[in-house]
Biopython code that builds the backbone (N, CA, C, O; Angstrom):
import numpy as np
from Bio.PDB.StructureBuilder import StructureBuilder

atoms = [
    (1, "UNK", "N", (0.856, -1.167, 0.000)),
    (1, "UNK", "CA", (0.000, 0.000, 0.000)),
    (1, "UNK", "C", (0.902, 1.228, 0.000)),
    (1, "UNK", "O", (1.826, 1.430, 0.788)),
    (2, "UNK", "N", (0.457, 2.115, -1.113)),
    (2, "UNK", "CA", (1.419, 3.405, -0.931)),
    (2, "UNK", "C", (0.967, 4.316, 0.274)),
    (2, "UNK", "O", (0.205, 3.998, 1.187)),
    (3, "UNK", "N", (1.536, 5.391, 0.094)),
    (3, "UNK", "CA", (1.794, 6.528, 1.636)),
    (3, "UNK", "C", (0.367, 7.286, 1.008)),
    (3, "UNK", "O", (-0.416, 7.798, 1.807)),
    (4, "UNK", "N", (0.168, 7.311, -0.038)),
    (4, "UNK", "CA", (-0.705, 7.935, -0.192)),
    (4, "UNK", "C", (-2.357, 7.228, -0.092)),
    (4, "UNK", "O", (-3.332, 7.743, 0.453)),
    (5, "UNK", "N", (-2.310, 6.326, -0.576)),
    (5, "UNK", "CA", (-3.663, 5.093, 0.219)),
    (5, "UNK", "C", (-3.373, 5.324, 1.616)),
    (5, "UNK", "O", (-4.171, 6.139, 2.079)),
    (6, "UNK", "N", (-2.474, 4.883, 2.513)),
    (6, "UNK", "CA", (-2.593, 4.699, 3.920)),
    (6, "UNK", "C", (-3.333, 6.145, 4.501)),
    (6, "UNK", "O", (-4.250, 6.255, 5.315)),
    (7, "UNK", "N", (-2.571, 7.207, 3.760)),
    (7, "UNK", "CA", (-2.756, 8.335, 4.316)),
    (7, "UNK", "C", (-4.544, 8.646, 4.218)),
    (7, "UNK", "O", (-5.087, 9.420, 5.007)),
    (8, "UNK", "N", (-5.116, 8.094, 3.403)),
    (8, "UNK", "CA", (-6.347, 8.539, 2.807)),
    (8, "UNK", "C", (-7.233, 7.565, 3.808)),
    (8, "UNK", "O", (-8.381, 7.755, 4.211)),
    (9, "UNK", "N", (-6.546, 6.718, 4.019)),
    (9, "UNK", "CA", (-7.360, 5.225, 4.683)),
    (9, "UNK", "C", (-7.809, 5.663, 5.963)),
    (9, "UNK", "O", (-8.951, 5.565, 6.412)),
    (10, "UNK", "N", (-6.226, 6.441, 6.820)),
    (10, "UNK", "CA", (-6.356, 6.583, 8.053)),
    (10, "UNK", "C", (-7.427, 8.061, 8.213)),
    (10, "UNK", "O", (-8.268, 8.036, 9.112)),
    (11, "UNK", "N", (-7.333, 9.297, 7.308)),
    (11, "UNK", "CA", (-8.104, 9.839, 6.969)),
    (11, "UNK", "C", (-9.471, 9.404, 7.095)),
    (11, "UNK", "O", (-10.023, 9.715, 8.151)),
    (12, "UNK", "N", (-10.081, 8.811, 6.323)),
    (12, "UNK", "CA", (-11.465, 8.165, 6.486)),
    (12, "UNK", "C", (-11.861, 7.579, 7.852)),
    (12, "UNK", "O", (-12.857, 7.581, 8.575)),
    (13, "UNK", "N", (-10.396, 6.991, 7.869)),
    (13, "UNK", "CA", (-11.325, 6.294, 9.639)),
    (13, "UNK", "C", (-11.354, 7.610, 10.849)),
    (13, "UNK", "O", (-11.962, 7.822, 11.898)),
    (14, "UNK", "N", (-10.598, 8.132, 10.240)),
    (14, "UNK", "CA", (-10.784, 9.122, 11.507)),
    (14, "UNK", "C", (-12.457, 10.256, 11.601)),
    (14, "UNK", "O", (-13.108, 10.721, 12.537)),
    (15, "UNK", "N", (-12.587, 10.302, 10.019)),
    (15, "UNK", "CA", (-13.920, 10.943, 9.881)),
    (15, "UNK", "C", (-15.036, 10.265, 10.110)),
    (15, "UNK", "O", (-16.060, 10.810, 10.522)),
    (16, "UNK", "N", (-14.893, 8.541, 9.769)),
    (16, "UNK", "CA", (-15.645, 7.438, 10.294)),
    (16, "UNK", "C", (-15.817, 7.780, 11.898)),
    (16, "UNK", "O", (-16.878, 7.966, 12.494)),
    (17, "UNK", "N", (-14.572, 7.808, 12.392)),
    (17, "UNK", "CA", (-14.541, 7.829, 14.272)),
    (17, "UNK", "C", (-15.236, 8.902, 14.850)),
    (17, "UNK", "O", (-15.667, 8.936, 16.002)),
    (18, "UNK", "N", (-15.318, 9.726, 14.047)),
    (18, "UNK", "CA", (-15.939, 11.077, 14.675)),
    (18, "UNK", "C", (-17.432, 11.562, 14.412)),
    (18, "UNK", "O", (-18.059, 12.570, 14.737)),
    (19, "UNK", "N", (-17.769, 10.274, 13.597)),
    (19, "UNK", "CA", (-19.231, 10.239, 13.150)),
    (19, "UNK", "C", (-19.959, 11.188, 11.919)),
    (19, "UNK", "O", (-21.125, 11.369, 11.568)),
    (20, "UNK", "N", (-18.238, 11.836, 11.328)),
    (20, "UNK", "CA", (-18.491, 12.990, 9.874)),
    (20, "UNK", "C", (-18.819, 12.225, 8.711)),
    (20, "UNK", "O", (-18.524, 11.039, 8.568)),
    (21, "UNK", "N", (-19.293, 12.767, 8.074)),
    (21, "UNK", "CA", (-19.257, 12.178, 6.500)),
    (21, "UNK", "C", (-17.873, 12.162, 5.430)),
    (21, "UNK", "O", (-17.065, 12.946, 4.932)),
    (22, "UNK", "N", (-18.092, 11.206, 5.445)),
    (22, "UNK", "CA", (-16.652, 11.031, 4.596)),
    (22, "UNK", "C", (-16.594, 11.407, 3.037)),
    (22, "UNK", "O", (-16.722, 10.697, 2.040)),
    (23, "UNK", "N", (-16.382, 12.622, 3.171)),
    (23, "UNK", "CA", (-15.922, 13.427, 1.520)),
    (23, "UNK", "C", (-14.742, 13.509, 0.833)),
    (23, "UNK", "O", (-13.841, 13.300, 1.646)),
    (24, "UNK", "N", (-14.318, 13.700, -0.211)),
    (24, "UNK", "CA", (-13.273, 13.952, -0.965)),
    (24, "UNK", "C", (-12.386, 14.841, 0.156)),
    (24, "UNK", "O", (-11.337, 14.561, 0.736)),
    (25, "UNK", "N", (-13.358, 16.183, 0.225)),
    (25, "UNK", "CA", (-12.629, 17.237, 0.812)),
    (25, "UNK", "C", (-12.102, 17.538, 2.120)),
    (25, "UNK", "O", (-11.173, 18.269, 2.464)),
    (26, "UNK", "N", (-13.104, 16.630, 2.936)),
    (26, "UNK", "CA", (-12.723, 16.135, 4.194)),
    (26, "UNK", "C", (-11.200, 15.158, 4.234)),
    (26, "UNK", "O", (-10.297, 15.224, 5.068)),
    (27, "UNK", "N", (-11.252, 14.730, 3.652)),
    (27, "UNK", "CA", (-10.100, 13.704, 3.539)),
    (27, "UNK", "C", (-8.832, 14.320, 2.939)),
    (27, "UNK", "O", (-7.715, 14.285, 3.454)),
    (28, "UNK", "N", (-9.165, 14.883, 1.786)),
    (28, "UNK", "CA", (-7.691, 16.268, 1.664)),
    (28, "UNK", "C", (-7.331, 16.731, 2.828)),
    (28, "UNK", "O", (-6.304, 16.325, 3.372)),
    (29, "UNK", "N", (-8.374, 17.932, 3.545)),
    (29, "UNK", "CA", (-8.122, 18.120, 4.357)),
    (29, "UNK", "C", (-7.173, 17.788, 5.600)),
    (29, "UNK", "O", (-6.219, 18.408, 6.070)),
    (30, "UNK", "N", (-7.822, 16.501, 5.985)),
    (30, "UNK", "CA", (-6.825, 15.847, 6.955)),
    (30, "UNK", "C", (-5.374, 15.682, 6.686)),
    (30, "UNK", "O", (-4.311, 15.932, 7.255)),
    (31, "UNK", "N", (-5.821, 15.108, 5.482)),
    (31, "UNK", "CA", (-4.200, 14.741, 4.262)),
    (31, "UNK", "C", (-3.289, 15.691, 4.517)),
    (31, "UNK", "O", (-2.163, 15.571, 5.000)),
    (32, "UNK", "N", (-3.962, 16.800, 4.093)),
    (32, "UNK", "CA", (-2.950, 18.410, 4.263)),
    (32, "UNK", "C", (-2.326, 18.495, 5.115)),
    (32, "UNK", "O", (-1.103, 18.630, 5.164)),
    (33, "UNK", "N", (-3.603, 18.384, 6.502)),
    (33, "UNK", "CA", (-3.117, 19.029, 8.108)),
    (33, "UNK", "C", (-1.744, 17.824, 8.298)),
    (33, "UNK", "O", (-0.642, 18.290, 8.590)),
    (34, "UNK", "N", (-1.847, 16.766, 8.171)),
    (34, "UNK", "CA", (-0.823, 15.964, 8.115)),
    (34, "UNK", "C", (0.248, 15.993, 7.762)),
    (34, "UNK", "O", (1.001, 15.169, 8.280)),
    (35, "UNK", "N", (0.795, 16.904, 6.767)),
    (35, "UNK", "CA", (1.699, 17.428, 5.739)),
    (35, "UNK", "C", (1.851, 15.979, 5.035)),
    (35, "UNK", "O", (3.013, 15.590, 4.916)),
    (36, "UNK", "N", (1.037, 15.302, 4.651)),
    (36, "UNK", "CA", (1.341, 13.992, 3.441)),
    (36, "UNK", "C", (0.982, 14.511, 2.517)),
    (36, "UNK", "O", (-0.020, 15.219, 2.417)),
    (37, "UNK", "N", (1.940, 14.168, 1.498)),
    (37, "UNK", "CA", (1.445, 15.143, 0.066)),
    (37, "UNK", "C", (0.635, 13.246, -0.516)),
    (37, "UNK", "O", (1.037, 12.124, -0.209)),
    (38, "UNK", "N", (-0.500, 13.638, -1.361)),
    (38, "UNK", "CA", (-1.138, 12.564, -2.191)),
    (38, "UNK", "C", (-1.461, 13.126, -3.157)),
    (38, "UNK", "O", (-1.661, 14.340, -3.199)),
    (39, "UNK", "N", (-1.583, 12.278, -4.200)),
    (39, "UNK", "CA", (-2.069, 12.695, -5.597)),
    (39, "UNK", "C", (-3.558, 13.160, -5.574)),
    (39, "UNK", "O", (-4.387, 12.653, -4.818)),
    (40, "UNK", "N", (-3.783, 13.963, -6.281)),
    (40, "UNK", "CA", (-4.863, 14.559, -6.138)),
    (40, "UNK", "C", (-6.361, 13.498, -6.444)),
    (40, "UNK", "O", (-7.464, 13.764, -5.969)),
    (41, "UNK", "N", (-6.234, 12.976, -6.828)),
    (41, "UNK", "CA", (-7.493, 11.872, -7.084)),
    (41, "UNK", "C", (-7.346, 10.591, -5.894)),
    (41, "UNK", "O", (-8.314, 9.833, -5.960)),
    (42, "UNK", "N", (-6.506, 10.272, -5.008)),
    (42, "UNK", "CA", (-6.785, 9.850, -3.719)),
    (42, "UNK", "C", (-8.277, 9.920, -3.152)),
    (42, "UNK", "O", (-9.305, 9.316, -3.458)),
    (43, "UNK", "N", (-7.951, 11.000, -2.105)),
    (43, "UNK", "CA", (-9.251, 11.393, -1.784)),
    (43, "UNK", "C", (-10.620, 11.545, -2.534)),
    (43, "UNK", "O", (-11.532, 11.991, -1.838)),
    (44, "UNK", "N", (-10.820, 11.344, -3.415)),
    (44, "UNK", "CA", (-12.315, 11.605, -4.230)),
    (44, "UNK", "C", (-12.456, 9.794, -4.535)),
    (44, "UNK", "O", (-13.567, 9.284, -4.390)),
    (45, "UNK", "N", (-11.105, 8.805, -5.009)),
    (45, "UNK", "CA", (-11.251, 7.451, -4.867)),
    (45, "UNK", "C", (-11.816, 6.718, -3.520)),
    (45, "UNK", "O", (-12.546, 5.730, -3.594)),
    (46, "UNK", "N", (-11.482, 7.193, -2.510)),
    (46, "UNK", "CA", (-11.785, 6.714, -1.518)),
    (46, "UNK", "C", (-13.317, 7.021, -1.072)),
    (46, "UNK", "O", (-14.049, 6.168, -0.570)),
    (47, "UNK", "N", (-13.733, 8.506, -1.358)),
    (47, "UNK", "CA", (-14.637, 9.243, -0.689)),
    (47, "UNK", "C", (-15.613, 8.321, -2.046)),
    (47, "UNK", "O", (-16.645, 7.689, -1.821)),
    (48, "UNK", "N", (-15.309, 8.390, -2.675)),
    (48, "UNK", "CA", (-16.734, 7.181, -4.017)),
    (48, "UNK", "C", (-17.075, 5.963, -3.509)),
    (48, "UNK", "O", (-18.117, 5.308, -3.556)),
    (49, "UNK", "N", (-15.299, 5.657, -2.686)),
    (49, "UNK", "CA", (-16.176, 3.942, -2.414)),
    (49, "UNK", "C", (-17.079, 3.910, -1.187)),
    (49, "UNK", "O", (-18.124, 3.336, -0.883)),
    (50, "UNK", "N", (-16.098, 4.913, -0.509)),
    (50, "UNK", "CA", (-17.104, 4.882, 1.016)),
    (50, "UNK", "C", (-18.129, 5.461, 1.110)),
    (50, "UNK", "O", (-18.515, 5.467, 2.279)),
    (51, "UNK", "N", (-19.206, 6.296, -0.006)),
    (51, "UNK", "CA", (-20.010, 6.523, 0.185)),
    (51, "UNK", "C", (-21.248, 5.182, -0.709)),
    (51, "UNK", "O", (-22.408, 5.466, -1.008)),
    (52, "UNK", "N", (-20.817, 4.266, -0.880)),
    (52, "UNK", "CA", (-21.436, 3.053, -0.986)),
    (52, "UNK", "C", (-21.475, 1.915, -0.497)),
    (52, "UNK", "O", (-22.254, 1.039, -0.874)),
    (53, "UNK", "N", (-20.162, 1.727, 0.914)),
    (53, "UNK", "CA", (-19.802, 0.910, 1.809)),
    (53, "UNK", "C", (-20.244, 1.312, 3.150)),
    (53, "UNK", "O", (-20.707, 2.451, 3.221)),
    (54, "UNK", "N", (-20.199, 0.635, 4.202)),
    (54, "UNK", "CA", (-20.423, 0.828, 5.381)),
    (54, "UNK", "C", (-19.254, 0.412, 5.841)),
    (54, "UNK", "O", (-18.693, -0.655, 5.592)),
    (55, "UNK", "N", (-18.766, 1.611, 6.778)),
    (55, "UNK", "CA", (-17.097, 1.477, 6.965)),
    (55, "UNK", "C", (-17.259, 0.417, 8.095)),
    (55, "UNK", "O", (-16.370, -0.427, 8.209)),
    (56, "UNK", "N", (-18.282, 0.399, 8.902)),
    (56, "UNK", "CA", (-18.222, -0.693, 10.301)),
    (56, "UNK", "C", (-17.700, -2.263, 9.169)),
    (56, "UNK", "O", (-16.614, -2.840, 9.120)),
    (57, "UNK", "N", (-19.245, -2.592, 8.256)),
    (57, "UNK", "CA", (-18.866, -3.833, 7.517)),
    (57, "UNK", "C", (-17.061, -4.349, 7.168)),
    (57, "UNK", "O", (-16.594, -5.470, 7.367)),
    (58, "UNK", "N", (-16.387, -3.232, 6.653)),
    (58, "UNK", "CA", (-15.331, -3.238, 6.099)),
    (58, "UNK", "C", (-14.397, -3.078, 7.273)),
    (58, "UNK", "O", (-13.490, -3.893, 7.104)),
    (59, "UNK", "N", (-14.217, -2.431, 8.331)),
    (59, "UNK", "CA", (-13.644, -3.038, 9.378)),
    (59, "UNK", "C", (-14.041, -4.468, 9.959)),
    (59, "UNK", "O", (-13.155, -5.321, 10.015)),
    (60, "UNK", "N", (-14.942, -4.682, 10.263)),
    (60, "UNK", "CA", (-15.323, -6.136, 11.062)),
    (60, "UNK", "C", (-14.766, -7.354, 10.231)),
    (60, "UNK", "O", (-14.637, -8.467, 10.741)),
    (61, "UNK", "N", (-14.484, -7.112, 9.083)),
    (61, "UNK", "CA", (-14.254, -8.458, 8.017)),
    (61, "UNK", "C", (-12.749, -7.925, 7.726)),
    (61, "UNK", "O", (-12.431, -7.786, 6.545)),
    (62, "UNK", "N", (-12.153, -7.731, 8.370)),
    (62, "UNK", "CA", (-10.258, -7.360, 7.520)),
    (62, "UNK", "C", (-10.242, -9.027, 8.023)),
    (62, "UNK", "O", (-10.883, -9.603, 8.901)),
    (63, "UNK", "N", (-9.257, -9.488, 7.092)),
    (63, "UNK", "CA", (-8.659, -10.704, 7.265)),
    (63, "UNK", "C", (-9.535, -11.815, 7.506)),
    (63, "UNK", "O", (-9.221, -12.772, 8.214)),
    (64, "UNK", "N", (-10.923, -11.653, 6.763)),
    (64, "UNK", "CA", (-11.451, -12.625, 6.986)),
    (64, "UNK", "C", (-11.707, -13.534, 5.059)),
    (64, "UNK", "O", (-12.503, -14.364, 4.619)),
    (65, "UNK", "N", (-10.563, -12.776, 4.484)),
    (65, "UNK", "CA", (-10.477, -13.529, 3.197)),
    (65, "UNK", "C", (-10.165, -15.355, 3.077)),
    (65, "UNK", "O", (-10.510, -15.928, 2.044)),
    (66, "UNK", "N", (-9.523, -16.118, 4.177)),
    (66, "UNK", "CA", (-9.467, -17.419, 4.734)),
    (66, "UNK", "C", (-8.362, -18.061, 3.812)),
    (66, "UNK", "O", (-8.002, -19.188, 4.154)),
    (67, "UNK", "N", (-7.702, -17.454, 2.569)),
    (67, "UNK", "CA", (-6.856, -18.218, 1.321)),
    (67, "UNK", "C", (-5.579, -19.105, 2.448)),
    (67, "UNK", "O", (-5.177, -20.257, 2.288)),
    (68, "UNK", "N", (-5.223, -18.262, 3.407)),
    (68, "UNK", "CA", (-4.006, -18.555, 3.788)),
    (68, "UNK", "C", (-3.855, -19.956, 4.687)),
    (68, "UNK", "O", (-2.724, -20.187, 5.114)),
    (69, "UNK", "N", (-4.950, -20.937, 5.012)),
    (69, "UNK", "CA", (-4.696, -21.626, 6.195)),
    (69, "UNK", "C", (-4.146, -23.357, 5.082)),
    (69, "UNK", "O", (-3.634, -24.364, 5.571)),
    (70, "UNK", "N", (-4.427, -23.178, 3.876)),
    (70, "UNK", "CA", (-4.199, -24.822, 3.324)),
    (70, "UNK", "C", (-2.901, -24.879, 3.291)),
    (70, "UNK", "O", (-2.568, -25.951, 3.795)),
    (71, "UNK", "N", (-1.975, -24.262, 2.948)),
    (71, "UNK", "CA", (-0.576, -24.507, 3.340)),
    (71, "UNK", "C", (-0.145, -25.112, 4.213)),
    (71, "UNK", "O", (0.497, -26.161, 4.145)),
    (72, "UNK", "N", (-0.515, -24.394, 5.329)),
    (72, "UNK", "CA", (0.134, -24.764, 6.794)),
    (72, "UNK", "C", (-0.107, -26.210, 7.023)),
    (72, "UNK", "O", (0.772, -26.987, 7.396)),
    (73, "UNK", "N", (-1.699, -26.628, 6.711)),
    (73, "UNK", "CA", (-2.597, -27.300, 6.402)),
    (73, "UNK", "C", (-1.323, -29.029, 6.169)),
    (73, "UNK", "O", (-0.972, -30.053, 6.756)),
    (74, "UNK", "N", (-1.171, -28.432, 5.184)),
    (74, "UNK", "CA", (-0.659, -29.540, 4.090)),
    (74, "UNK", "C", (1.181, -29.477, 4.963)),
    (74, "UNK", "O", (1.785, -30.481, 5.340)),
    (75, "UNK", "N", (1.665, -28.114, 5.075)),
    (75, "UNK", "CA", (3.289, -28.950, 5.855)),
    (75, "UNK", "C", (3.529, -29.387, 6.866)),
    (75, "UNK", "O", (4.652, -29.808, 7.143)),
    (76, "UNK", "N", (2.090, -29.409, 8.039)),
    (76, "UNK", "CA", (1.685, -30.560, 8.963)),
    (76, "UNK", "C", (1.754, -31.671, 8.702)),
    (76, "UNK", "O", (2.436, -32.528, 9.263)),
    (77, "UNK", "N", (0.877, -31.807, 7.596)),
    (77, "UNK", "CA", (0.797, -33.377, 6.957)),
    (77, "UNK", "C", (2.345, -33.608, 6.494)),
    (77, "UNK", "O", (2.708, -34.666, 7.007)),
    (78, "UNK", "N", (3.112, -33.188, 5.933)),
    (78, "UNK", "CA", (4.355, -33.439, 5.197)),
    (78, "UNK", "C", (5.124, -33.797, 6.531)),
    (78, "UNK", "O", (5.775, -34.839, 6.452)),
    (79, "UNK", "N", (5.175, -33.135, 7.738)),
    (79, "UNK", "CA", (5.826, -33.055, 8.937)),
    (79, "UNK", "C", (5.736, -34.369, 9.934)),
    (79, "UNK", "O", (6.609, -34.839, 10.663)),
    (80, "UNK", "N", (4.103, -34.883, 9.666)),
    (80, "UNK", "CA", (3.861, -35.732, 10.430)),
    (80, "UNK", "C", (4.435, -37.128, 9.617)),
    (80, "UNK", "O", (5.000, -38.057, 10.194)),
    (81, "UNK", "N", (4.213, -37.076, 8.421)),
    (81, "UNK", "CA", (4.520, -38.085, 7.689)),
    (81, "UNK", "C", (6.186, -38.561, 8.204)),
    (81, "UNK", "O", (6.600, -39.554, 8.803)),
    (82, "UNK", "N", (6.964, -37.165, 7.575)),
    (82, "UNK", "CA", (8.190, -37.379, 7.802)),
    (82, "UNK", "C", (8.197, -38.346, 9.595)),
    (82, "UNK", "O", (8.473, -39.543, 9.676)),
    (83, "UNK", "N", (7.977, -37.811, 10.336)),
    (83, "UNK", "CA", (8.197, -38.436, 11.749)),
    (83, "UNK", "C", (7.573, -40.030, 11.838)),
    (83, "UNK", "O", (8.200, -40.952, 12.361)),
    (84, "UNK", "N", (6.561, -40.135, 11.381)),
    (84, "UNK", "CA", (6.294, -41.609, 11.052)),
    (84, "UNK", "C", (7.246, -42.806, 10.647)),
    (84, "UNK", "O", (7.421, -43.925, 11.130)),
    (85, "UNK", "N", (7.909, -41.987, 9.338)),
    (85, "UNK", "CA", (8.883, -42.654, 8.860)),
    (85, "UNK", "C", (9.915, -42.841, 9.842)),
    (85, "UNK", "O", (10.295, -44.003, 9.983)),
    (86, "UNK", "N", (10.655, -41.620, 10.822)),
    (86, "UNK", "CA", (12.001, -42.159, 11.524)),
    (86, "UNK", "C", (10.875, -42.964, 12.630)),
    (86, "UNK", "O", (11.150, -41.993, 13.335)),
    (87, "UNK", "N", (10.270, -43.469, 13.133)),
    (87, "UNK", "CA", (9.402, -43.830, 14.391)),
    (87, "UNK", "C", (9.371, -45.230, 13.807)),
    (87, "UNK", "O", (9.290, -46.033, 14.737)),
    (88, "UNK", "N", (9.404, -45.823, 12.652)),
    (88, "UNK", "CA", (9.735, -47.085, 12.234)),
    (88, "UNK", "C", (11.035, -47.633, 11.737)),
    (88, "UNK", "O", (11.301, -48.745, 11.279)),
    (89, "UNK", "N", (11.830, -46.500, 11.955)),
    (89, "UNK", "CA", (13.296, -47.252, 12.269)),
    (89, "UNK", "C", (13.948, -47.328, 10.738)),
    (89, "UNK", "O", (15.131, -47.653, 10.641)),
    (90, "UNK", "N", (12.897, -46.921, 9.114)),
    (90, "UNK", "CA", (13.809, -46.810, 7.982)),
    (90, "UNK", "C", (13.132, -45.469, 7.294)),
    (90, "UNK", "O", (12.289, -44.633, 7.619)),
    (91, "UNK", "N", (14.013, -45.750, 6.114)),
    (91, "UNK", "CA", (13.244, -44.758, 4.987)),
    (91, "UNK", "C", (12.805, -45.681, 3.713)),
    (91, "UNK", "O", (13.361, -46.772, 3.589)),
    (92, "UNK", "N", (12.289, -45.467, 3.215)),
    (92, "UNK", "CA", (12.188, -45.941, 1.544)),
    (92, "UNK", "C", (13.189, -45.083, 0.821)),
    (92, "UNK", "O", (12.871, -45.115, -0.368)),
    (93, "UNK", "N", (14.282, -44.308, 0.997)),
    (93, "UNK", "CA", (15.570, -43.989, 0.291)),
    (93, "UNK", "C", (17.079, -44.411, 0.796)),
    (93, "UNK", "O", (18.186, -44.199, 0.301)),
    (94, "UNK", "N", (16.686, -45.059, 1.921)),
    (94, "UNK", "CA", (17.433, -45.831, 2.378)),
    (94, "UNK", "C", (18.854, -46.876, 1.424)),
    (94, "UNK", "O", (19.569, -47.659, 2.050)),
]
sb = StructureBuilder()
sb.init_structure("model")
sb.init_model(0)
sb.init_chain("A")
sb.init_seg("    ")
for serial, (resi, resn, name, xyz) in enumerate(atoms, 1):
    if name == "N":
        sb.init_residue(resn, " ", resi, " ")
    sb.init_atom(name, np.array(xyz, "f"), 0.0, 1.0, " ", f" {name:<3s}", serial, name[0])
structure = sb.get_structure()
């Protein structure tokens, strides 16, 4: 994420926190008082989506995308296997 998303992100939540409406100009604003410079179409990207989202929804669900757990998943299985094998005393490369 660039400095300029974060900056816009934390922006919004703060106008979220304070119970304001979250505008383009509101969100410059903050941007400014901050001294973060962002490209000028930042704030009006953000202020479009969030006025069709519900910022609570979109906090309560961070990290609830789930892609990451089959890996781990599967080098358990690879892990346990391996130990099976020394627990009977050979290998099949033996």
């Amino acid at each position: 994420m660039s400095a300029s998303e974060l900056a816009c992100t934390y922006a919004s939540l703060i106008l979220h926190d304070d119970g304001l409406s979250i505008t383009a100009e509101k969100i410059a604003t903050l941007v400014k008082a901050a001294n973060v410079k962002v490209e000028s179409y930042w704030p009006s990207l953000f202020a479009k989506l969030l006025e069709k989202k519900n910022v609570e929804d979109l906090i309560m669900n961070v990290g609830s995308g789930g892609g990451g757990a089959a890996p781990a998943v599967k080098e358990k299985k690879e892990e346990a296997m391996e130990e099976s094998d020394d627990e009977m005393m050979f290998s099949l490369f033996d």
